[in-house]
C-alpha positions as CSV (number, residue, x, y, z in Angstrom):
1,X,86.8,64.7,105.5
2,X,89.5,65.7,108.0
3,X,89.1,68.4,110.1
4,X,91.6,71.1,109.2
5,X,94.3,72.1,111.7
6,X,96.4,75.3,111.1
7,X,99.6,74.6,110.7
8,X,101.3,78.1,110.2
9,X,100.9,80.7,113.3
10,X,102.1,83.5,111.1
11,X,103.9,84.2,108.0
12,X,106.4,87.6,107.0
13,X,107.3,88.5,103.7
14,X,109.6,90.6,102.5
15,X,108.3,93.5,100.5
16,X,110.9,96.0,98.4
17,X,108.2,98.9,98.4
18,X,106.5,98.6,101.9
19,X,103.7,101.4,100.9
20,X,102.9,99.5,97.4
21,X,102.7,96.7,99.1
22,X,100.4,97.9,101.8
23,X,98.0,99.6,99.0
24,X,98.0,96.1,97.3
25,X,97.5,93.5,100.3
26,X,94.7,96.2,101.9
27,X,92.8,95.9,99.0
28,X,93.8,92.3,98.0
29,X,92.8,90.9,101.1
30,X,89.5,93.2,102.3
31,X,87.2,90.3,100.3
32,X,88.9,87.7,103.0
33,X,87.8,90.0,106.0
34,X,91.7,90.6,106.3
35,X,92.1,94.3,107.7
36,X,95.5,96.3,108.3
37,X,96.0,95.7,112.0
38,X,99.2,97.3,113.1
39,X,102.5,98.7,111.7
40,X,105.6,97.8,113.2
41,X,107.1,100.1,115.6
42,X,110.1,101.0,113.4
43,X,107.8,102.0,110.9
44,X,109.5,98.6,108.5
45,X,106.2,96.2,108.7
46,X,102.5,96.3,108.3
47,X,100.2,93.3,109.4
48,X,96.9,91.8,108.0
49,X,94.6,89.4,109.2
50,X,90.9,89.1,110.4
51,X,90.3,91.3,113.9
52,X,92.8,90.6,116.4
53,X,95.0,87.8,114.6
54,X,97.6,89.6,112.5
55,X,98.8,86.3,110.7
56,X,100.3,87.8,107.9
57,X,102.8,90.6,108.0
58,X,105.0,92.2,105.1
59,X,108.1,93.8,105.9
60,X,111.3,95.7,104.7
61,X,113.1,93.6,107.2
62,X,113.1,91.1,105.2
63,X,114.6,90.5,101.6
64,X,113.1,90.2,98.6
65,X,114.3,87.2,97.0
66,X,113.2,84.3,95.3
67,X,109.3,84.5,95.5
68,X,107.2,82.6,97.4
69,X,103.7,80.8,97.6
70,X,100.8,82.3,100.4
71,X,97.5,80.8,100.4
72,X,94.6,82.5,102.1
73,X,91.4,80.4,103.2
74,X,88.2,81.8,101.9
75,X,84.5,80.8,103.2
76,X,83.2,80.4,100.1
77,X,84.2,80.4,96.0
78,X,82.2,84.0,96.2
79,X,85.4,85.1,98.4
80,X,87.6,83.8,95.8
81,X,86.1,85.8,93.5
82,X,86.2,88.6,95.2
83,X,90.1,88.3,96.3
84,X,90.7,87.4,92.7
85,X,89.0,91.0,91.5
86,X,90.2,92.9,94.2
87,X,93.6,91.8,93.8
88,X,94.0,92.4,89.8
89,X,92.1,96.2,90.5
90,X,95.0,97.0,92.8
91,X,97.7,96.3,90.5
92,X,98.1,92.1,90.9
93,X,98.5,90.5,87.7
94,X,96.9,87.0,87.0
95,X,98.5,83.9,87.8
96,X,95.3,81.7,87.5
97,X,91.8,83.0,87.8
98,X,89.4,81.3,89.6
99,X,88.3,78.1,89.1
100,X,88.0,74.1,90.2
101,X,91.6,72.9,90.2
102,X,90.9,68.8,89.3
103,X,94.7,68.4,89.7
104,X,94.9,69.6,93.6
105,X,91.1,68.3,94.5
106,X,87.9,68.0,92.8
107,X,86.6,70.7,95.6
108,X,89.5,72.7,95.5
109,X,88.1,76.1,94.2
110,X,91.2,78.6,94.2
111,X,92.4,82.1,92.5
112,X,96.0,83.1,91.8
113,X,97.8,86.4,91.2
114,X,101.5,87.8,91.5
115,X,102.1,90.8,93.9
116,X,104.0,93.7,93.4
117,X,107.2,91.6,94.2
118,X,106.3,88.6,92.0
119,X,104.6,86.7,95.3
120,X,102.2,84.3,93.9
121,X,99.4,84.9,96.4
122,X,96.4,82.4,96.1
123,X,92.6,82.3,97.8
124,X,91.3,79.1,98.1
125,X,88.2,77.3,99.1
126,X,87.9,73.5,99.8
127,X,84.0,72.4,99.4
128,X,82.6,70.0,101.7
């Protein structure tokens, strides 16, 4: 198998309720080890990611507009479980619960669930 490269350094969404938002991707993302690392200074962003890497950032500076796709790595199909739960307790509402998804790979392990803003927000975790 391939070794995987990142090919993203960070990602901002826009978000239309920035404290909804926060509540959702803070409790969403905990099972990832994702963490709330810093809020912009103007008080318009918040970012996530594991310690010191604040990949993922949602924003009022942005629109909100047609939605879009994020995938999150997970370590294990346990993670995606997790994220899936945690994700549907804070107000997310299914978009695909977890599961092997044949069609993408046969180790392709994933979980997906609409934000707040209608963001269809995946975990996934490739087997080896």
């Amino acid at each position: 198998m391939p070794v995987r490269r990142i090919v993203i350094d960070h990602l901002a969404i826009g978000v239309a309720d920035l404290d909804r938002s926060r509540a959702f991707y803070a409790r969403a993302l905990a099972p990832l080890g994702f963490v709330e690392l810093n809020e912009g200074k103007d008080g318009r962003d918040v970012a996530f990611g594991p310690e010191g890497l604040d990949d993922f950032v949602i924003s009022l500076a942005y629109p909100v507009g047609a939605a879009i796709h994020v995938a999150f790595a997970a370590d294990s199909p346990q993670q995606v479980d997790e994220f899936y739960a945690a994700a549907i307790a804070a107000g997310g509402r299914d978009n695909g619960a977890p599961g092997i998804r044949p069609d993408y790979s046969p180790r392709y392990y994933g979980a997906f669930v609409l934000d707040p803003d209608g963001n269809n927000v995946e975990a996934v975790h490739h087997a080896t």
